[in-house]
C-alpha distance (Angstrom), angle and dihedral (degrees) to the residues before:
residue distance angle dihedral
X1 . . .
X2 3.54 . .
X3 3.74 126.2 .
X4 3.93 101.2 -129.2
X5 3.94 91.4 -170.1
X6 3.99 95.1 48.4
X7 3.67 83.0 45.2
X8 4.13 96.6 55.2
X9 4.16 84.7 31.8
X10 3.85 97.4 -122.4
X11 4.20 128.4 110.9
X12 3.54 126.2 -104.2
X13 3.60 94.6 -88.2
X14 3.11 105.6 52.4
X15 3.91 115.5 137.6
X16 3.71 114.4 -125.8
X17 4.32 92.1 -105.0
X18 4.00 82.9 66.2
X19 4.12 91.0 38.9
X20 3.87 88.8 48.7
X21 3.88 93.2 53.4
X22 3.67 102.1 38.4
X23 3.85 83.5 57.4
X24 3.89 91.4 50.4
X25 3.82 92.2 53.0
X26 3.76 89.6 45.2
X27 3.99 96.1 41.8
X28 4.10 81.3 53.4
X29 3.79 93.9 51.5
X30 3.41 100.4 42.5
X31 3.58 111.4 26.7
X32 4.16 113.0 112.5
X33 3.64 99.2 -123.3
X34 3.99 92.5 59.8
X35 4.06 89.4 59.1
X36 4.04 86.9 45.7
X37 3.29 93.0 51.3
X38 4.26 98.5 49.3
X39 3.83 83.6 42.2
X40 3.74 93.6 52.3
X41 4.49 85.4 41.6
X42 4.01 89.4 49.6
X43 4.15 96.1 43.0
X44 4.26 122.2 54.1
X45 3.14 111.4 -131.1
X46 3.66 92.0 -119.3
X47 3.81 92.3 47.7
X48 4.05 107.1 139.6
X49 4.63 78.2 -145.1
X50 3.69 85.1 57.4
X51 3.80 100.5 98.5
X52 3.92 93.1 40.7
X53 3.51 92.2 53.7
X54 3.54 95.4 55.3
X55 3.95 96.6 44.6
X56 3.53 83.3 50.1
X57 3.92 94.3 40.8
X58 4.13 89.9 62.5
X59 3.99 102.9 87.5
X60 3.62 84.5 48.0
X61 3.91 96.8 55.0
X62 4.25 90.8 38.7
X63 4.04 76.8 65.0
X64 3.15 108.5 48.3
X65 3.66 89.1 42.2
X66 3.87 97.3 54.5
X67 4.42 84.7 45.0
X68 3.62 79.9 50.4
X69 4.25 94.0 53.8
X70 3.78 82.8 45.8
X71 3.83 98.2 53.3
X72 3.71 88.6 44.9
X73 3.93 97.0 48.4
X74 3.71 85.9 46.8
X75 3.83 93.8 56.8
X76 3.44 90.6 42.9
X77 3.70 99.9 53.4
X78 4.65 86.5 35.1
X79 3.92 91.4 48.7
X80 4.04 91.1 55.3
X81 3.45 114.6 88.6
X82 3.86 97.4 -157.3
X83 3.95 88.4 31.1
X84 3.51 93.5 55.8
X85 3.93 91.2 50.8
X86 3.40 90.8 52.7
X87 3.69 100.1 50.1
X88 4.08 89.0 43.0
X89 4.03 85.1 62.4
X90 3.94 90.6 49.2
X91 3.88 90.0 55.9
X92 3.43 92.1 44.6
X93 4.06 85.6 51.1
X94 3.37 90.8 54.6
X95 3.71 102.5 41.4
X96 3.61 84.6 53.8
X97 4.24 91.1 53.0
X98 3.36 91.4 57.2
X99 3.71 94.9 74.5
X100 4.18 90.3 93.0
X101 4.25 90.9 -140.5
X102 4.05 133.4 77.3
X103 3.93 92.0 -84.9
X104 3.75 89.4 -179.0
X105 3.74 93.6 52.3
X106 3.46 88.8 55.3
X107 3.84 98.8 43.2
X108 4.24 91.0 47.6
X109 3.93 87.1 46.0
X110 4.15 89.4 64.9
X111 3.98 99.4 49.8
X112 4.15 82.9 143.8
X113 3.98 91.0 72.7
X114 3.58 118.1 67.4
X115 4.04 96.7 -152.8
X116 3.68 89.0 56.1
X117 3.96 86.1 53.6
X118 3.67 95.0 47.3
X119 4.24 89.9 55.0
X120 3.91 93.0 47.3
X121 3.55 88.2 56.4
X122 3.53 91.1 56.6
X123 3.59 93.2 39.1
X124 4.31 89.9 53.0
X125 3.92 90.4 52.0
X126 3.55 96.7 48.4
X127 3.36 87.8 53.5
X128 3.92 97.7 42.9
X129 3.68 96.5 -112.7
X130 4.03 85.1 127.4
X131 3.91 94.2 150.5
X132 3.96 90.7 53.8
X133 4.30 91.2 39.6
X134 4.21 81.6 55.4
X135 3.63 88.9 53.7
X136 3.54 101.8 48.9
X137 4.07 85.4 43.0
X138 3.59 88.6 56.3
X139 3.61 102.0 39.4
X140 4.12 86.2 48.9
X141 3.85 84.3 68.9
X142 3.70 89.9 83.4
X143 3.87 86.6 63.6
X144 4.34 81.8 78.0
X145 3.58 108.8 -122.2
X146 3.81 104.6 13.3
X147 3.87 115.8 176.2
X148 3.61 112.8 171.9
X149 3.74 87.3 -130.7
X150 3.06 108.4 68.2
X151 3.67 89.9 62.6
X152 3.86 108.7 44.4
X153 3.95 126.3 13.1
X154 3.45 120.5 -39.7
X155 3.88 91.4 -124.4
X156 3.50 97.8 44.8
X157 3.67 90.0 45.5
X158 4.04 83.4 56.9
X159 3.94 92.7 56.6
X160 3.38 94.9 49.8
X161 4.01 95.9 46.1
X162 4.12 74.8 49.0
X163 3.92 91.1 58.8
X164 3.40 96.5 47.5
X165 3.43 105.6 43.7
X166 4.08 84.8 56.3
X167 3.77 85.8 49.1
X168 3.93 94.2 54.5
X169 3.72 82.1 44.6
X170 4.21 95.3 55.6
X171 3.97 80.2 50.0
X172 3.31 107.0 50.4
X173 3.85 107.6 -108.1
X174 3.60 92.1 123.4
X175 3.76 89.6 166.7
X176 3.42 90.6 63.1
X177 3.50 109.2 51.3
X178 3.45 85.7 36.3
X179 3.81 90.5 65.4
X180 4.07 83.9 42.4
X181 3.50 94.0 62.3
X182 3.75 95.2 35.9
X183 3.46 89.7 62.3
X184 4.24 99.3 44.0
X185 3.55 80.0 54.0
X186 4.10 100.4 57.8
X187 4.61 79.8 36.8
X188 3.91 88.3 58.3
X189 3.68 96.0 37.1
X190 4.17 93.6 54.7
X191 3.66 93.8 38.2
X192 3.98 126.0 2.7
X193 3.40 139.2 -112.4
X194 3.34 128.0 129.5
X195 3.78 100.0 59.2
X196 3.34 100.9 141.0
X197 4.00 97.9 55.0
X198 3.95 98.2 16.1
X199 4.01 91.9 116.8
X200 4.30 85.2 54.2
X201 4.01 87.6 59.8
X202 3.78 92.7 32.0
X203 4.23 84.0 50.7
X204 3.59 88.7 46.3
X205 3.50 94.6 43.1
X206 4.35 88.4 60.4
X207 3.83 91.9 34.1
X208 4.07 85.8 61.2
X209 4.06 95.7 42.5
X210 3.76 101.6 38.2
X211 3.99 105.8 34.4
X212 4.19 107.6 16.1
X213 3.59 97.4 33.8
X214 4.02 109.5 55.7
X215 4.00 112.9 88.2
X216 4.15 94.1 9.0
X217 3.59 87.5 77.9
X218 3.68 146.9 55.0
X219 4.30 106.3 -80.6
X220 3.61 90.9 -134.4
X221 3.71 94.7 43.6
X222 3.70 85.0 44.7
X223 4.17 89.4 53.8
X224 3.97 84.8 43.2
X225 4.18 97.0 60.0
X226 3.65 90.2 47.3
X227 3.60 97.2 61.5
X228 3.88 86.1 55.4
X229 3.27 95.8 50.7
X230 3.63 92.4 52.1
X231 3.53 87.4 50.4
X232 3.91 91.4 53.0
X233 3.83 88.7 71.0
X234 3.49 102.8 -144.6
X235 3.29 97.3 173.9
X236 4.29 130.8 -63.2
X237 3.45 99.1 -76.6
X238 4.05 101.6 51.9
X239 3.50 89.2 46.0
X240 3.50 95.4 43.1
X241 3.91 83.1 54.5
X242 3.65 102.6 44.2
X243 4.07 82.6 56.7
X244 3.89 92.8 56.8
X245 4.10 88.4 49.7
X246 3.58 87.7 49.0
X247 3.87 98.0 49.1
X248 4.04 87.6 49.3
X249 3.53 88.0 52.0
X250 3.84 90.7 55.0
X251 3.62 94.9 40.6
X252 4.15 94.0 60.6
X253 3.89 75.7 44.3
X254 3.72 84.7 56.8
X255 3.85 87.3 -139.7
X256 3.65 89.4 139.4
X257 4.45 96.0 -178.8
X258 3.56 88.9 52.8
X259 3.83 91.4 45.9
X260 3.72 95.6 47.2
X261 4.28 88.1 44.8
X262 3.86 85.6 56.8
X263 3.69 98.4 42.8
X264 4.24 97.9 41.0
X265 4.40 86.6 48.5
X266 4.22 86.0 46.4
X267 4.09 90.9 44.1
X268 4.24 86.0 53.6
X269 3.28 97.5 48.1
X270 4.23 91.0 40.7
X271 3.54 121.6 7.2
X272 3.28 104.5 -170.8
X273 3.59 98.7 39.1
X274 3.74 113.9 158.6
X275 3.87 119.4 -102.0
X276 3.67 79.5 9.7
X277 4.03 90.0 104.2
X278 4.51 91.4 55.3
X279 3.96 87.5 49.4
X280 3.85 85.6 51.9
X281 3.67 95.6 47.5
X282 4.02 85.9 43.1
X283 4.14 81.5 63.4
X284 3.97 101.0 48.1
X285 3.92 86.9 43.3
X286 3.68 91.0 55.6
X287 4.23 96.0 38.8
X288 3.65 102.4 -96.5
């Protein structure tokens, strides 16, 4: 397996501003055109040499244009948010099966220590064993307060919270992996990580709360993660939105104050907020 960043000449996290510029230096070094055009500089046209040189210039351009596929796969795959993800956890796979012993084995055999826990979970969802990485996650809650990261790195420990909070998801416990991504969020927000696919979590942080979430869970509980997501602060717009779901909540409540609270705070932070302008008409209909 290729190593995309070695391949581009940047570290694994490197935003996409330094991804997109090592590619341009490499695209301009590599690219087939750039040897053409020194080769056509160096040679006259006219030059009796001329046809040797190219004949003799081929193995030279079939490498630079297979570097050149390379550099351009690599961007491809870097420049992806949910591409790059992916191909993170397959190097992290096969870091891991280099070891040369039954690292599993070994992890599942000390279920008395918490760090050893914390790595087989990471080990099971590299390795798409997500039903058996949810157990150990679960079980690891008799350890008292177990975070994954305070056992492994902080941003790998993010990634894997990120994987199973969209398992929990694809099963239903939309509670948990709310909670999941509710806390990555508050993580990224007091010290960063995820840059490069933060909007993906932040999208599937919304996706959960404003489609998934409404009539699979109790109303009030419902009304309840709302507030803390407006509280998270994402930014003016997902606030702004979480607000208008909350004042259509109240409004099939008919608890028109608490409706008109939600709407006036999601109108200042975006006026023109859509659906915002039927939950306003809602109000006038009903007196308020």
């Amino acid at each position: 397996m290729e190593n995309y960043y070695d391949v581009l000449g940047v570290s694994p996290d490197s935003n996409q501003s330094t991804i997109k510029s090592a590619f341009r230096k490499k695209a301009k070094k590599f690219h087939p055109d750039m040897e053409r055009a020194g080769r056509d500089k160096a040679v006259p046209a006219d030059s009796g040499s001329y046809g040797r040189t190219k004949q003799g210039s081929a193995p030279v351009a079939s490498m630079r244009e297979s570097a050149m596929r390379l550099i351009l796969e690599a961007y491809r795959i870097l420049s992806d948010a949910e591409k790059r993800r992916a191909y993170d956890r397959s190097l992290r796979r096969q870091q891991l099966e280099q070891g040369g012993f039954d690292y599993r084995i070994f992890l599942k055999s000390r279920s008395f220590d918490p760090e050893s826990q914390a790595k087989l979970i990471i080990f099971d969802l590299l390795h798409d064993l997500e039903d058996e990485a949810i157990a150990v996650y679960e079980r690891s809650k008799s350890f008292g307060d177990f975070r994954l990261e305070r056992w492994i790195e902080r941003g790998e420990a993010m990634d894997a919270e990120y994987c199973l909070a969209e398992e929990y998801e694809k099963r239903g416990r939309l509670l948990k992996a709310y909670g999941i991504y509710k806390r990555l969020i508050a993580m990224e927000q007091e010290k960063a990580w995820f840059r490069y696919y933060f909007d993906v979590v932040s999208l599937k942080f919304r996706t959960l709360l404003l489609q998934k979430m409404p009539g699979r869970i109790d109303e009030d509980d419902y009304l309840d993660r709302l507030e803390e997501a407006i509280e998270l602060d994402i930014g003016l717009r997902d606030s702004a939105q979480f607000l208008r779901k909350k004042a259509e909540v109240h409004l099939r409540r008919k608890e028109w104050e608490q409706a008109k609270d939600a709407s006036d705070r999601a109108a200042a932070l975006v006026p023109k907020l859509p659906g915002l302008a039927a939950v306003r008409k809602r109000l006038l209909e009903a007196g308020y």
